[in-house]
BATORPA-307219 format. One line per field, with one value per atom (N, C-alpha, C): atom name; residue in three letters; residue number from 1; x, y, z. Coordinates in Angstrom, 2 decimals, decimal comma. Example, Ala and Ser with C-alpha at 12.3 -4.5 7.8 and 13.67 -1.06 7.14 Angstrom:
<sites>
atomo <- (N/CA/C/N/CA/C)
residuo <- (ALA/ALA/ALA/SER/SER/SER)
num <- (1/1/1/2/2/2)
c1 <- (13,19/12,30/13,20/12,85/13,67/12,90)
c2 <- (-5,69/-4,50/-3,30/-2,25/-1,06/0,03)
c3 <- (7,80/7,80/7,80/7,08/7,14/7,87)
</sites>
This chain:
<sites>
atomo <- (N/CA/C/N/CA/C/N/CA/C/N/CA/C/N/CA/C/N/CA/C/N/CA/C/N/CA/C/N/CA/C/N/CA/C/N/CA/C/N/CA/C/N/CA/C/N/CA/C/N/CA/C/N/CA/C/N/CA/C/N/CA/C/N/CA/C/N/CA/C/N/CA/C/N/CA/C/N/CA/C/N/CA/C/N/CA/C/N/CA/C/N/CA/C/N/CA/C/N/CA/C/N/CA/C/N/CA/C/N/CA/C/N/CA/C/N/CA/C/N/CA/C/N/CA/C/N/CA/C/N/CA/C/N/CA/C/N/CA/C/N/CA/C/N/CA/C/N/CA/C/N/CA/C/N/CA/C/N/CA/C/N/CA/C/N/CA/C/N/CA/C/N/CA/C/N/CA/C/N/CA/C/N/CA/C/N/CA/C/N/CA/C/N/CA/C/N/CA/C/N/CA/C/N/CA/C/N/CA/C/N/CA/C/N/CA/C/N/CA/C/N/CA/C/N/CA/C/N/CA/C/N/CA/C/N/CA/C/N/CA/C/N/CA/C/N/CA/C/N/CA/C/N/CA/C/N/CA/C/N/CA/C/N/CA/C/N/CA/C/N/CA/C/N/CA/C/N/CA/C/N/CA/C/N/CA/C/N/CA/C/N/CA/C/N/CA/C/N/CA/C/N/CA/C/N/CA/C/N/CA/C/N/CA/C/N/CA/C/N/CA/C/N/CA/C/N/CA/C/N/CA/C/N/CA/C/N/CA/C/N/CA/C/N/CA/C/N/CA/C/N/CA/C/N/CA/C/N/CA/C/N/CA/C/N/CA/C/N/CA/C/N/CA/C/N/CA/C/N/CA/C/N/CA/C/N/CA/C/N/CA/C/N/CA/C/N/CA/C/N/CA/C/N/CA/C/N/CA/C/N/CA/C/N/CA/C/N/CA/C)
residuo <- (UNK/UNK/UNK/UNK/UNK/UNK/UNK/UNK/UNK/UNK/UNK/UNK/UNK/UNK/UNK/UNK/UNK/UNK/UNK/UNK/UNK/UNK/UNK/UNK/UNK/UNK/UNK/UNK/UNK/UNK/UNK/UNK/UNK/UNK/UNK/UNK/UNK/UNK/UNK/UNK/UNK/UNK/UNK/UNK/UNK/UNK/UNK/UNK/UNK/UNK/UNK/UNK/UNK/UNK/UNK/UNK/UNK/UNK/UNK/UNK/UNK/UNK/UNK/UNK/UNK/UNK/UNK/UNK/UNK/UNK/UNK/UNK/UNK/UNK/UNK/UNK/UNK/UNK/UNK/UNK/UNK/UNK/UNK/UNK/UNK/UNK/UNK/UNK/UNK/UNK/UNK/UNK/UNK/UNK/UNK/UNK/UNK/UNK/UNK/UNK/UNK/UNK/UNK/UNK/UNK/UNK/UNK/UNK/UNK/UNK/UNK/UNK/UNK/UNK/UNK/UNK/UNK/UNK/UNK/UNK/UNK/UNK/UNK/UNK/UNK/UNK/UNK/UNK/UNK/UNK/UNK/UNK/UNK/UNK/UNK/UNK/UNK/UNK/UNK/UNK/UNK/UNK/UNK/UNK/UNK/UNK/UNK/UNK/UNK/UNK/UNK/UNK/UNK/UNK/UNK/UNK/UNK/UNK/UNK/UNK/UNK/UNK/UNK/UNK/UNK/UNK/UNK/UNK/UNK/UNK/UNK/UNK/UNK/UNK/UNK/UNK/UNK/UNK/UNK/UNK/UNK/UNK/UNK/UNK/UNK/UNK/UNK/UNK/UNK/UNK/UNK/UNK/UNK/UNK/UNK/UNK/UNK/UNK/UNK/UNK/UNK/UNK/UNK/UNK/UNK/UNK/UNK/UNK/UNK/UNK/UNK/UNK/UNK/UNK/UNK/UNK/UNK/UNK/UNK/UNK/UNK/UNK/UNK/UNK/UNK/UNK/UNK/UNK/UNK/UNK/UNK/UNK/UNK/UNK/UNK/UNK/UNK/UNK/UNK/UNK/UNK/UNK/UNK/UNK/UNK/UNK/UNK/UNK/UNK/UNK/UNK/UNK/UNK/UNK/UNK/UNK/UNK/UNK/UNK/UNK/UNK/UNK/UNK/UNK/UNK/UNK/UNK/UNK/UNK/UNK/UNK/UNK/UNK/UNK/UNK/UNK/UNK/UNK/UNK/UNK/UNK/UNK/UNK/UNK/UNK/UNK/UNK/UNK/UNK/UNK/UNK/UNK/UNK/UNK/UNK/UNK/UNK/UNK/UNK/UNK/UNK/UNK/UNK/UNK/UNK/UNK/UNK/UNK/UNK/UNK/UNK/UNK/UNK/UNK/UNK/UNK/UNK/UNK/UNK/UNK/UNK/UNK/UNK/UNK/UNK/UNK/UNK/UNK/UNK/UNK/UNK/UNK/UNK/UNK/UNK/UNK/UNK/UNK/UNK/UNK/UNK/UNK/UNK/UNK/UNK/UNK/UNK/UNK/UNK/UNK/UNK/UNK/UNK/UNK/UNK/UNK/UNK/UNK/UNK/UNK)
num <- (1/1/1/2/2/2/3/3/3/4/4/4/5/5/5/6/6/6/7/7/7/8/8/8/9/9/9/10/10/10/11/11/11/12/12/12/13/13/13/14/14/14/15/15/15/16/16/16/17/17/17/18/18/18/19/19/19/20/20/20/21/21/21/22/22/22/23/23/23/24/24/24/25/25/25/26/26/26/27/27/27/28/28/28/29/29/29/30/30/30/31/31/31/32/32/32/33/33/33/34/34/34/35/35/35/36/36/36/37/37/37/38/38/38/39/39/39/40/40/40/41/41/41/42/42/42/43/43/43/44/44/44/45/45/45/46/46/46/47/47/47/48/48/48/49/49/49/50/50/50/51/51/51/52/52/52/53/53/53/54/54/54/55/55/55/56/56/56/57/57/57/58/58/58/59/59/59/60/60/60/61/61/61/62/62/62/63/63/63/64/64/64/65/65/65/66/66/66/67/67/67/68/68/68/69/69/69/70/70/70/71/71/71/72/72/72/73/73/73/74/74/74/75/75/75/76/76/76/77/77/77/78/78/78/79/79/79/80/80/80/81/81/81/82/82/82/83/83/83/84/84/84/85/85/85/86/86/86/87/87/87/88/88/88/89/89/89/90/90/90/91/91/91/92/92/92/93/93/93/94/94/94/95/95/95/96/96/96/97/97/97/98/98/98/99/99/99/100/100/100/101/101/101/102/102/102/103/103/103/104/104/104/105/105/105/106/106/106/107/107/107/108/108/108/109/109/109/110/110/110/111/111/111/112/112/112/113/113/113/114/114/114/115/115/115/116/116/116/117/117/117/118/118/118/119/119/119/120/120/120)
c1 <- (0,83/0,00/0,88/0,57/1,30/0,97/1,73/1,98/2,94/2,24/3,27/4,10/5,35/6,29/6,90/6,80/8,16/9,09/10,30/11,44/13,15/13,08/14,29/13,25/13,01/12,64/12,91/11,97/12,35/12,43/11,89/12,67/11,17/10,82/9,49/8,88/8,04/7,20/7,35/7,91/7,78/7,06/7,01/5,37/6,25/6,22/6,29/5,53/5,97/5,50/5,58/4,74/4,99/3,72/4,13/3,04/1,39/0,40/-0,72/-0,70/-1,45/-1,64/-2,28/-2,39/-3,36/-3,92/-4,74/-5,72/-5,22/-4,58/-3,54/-5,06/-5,38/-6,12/-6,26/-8,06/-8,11/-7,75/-7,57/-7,49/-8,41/-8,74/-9,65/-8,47/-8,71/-7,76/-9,30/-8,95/-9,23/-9,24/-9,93/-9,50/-9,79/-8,71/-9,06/-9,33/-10,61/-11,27/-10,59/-10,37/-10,10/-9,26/-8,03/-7,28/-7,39/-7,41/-7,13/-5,77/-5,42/-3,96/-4,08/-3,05/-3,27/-1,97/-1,76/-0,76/0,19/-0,44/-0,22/1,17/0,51/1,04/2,63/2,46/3,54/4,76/4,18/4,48/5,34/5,06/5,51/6,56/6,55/7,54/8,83/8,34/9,77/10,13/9,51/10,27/10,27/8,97/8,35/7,39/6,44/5,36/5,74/4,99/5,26/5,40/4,70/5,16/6,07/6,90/7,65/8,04/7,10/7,24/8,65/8,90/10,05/10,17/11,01/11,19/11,15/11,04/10,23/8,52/7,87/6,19/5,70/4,12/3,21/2,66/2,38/1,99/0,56/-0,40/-1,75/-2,62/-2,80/-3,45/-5,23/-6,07/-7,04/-7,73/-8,73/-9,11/-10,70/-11,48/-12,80/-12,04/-12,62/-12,62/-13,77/-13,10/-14,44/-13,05/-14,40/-13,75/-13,44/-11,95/-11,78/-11,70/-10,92/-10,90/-11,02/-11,35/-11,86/-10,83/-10,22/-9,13/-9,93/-9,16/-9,88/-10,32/-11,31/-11,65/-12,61/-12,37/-13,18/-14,73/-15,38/-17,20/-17,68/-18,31/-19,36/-19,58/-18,51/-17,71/-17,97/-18,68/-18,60/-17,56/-17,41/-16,79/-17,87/-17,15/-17,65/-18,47/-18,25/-18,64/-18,24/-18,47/-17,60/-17,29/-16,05/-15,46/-15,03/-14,51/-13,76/-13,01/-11,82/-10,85/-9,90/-9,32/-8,42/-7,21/-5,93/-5,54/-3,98/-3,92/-2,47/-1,33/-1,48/-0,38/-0,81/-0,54/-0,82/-1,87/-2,58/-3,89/-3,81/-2,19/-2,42/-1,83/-2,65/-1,98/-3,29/-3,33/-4,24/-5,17/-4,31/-4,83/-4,21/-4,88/-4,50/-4,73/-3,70/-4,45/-4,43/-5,80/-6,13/-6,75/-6,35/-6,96/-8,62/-9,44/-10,66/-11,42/-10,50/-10,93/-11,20/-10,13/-10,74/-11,20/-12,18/-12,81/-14,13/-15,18/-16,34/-17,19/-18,34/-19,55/-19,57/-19,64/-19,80/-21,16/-22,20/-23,45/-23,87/-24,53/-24,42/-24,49/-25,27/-25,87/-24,16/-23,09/-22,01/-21,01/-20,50/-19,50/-18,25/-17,43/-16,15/-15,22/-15,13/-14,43/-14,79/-15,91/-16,52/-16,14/-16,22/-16,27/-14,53/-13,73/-12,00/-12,09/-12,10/-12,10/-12,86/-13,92/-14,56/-14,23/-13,54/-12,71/-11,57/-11,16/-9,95/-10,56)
c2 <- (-1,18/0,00/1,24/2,20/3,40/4,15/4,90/5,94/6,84/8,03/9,37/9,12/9,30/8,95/10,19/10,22/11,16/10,25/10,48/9,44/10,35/11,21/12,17/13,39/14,13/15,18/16,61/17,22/18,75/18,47/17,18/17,09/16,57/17,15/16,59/15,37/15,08/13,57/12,82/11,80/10,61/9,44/9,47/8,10/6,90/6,22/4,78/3,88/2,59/1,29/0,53/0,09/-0,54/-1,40/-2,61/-3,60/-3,08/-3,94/-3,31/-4,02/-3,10/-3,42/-5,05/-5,27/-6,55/-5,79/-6,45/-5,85/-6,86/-6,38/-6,78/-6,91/-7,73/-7,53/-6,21/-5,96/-4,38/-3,42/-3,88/-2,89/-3,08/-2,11/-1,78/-1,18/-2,40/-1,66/-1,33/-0,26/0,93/0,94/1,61/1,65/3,03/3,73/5,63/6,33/7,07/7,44/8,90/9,62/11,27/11,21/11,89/12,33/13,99/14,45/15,54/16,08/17,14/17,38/19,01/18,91/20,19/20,88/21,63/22,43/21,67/20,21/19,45/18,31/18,29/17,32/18,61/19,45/20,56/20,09/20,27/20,10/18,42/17,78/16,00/15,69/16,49/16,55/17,46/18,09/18,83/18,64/17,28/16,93/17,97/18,65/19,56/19,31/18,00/17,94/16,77/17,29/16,41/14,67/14,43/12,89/12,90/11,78/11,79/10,29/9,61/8,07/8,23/6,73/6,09/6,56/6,93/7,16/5,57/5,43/5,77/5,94/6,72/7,16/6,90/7,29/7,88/8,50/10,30/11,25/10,79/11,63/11,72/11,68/12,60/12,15/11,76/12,02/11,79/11,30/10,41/9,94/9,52/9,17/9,08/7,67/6,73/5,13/4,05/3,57/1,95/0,85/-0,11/-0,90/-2,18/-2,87/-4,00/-4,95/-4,67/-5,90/-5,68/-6,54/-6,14/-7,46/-6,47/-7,70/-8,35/-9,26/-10,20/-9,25/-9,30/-8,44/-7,36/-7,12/-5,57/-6,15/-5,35/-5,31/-3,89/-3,94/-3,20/-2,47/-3,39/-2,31/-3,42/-3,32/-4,46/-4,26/-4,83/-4,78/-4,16/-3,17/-2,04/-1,06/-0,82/0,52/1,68/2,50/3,82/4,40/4,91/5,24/6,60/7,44/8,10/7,72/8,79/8,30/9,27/9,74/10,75/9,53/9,19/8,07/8,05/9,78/10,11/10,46/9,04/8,84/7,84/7,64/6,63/7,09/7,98/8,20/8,66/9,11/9,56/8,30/7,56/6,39/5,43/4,53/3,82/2,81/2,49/1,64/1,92/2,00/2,38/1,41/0,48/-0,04/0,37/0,67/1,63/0,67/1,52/1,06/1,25/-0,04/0,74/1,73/1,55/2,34/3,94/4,54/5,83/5,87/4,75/5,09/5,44/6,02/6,40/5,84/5,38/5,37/6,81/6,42/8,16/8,27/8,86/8,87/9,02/8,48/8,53/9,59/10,75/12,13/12,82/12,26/12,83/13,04/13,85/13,53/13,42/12,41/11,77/12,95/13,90/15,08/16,08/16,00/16,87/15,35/13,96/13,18/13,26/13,40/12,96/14,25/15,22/16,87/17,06/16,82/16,72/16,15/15,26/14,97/15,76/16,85/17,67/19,04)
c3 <- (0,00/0,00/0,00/-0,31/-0,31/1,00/1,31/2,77/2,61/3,16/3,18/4,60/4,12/5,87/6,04/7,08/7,86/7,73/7,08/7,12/7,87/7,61/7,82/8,81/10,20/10,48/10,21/9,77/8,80/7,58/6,84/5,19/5,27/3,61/2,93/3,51/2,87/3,16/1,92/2,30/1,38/1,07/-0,68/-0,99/-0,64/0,01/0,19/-0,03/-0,27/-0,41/0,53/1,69/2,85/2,93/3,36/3,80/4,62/4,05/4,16/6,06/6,75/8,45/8,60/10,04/9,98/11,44/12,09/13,01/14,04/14,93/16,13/17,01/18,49/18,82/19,61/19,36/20,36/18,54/17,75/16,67/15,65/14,68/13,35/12,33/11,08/9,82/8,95/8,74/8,21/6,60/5,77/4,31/4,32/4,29/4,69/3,26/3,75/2,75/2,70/4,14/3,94/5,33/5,05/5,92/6,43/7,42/8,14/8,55/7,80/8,11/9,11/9,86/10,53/11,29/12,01/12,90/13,31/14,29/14,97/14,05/12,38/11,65/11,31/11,63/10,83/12,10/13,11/14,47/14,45/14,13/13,94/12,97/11,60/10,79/11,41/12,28/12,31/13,65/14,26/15,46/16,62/16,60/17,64/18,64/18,09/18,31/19,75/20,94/22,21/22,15/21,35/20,97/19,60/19,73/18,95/18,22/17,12/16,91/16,13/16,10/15,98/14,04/13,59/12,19/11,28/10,60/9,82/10,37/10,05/10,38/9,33/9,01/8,48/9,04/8,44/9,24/9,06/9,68/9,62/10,86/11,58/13,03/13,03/12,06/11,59/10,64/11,04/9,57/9,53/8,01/8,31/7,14/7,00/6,59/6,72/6,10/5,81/6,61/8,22/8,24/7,49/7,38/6,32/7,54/8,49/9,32/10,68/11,22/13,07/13,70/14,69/15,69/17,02/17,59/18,18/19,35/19,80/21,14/20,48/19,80/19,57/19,18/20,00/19,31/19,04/18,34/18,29/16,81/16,38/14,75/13,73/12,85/11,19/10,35/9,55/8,68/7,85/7,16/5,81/6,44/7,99/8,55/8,31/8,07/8,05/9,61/10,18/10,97/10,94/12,17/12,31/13,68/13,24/14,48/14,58/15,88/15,96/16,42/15,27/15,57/16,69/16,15/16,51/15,34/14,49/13,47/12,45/11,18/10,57/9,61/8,99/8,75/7,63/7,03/5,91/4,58/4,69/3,53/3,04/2,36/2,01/3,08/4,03/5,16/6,17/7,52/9,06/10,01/10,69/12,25/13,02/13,71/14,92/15,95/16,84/18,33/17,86/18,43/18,52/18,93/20,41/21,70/20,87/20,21/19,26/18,28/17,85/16,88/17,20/15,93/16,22/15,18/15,06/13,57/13,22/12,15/11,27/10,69/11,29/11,03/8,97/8,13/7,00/6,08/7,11/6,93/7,06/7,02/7,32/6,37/5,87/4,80/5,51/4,53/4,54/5,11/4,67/5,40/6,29/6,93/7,91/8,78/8,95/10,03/10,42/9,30/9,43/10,24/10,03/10,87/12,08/12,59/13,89/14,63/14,81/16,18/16,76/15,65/16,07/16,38)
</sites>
């Protein structure tokens, strides 16, 4: 799958080719429909931002998605739900594994980019 990484801090974002997620238990992989970029993400590339993941990343702290797969433990989520989630990291690429614990249903009356943006 492709993903924008932080690979070097302060230097552009790079398209990568990296293995698609699997849904660890307690997680939801994601098929991200709309990413949310913001202050916070300016803040992460340049090695400012109070957390600091291990390099190589994928930026993206938000996202609205269709779930593909549900990990062992998690209820309440189908497969081919639409979601949102404030994830932290990870959100800007083709597929995300997220904790469930932050995800949300995205009511249908909702568009794909008003749900990725309302959690922030």
């Amino acid at each position: 799958m492709r993903a924008m990484q932080v690979t070097e801090l302060g230097k552009p974002l790079s398209l990568q080719k990296i293995p698609n997620p699997t849904a660890a238990a307690g997680e939801l992989v994601v098929k991200v429909h709309t990413c949310g970029l913001n202050f916070g993400d300016l803040l992460i590339i340049k090695g400012t931002y109070q957390e600091r993941p291990k390099l190589p990343f994928t930026l993206g702290m938000e996202l609205c998605g269709t779930v593909t797969e549900i990990g062992e433990g998690v209820e309440g989520f189908e497969v081919g739900q639409r979601i949102a989630s404030y994830c932290g990291f990870g959100a800007l690429a083709d597929y995300a594994a997220i904790p469930a614990e932050v995800c949300v249903a995205v009511p249908d009356a909702m568009t794909d980019e008003h749900a990725a943006a309302f959690l922030i």
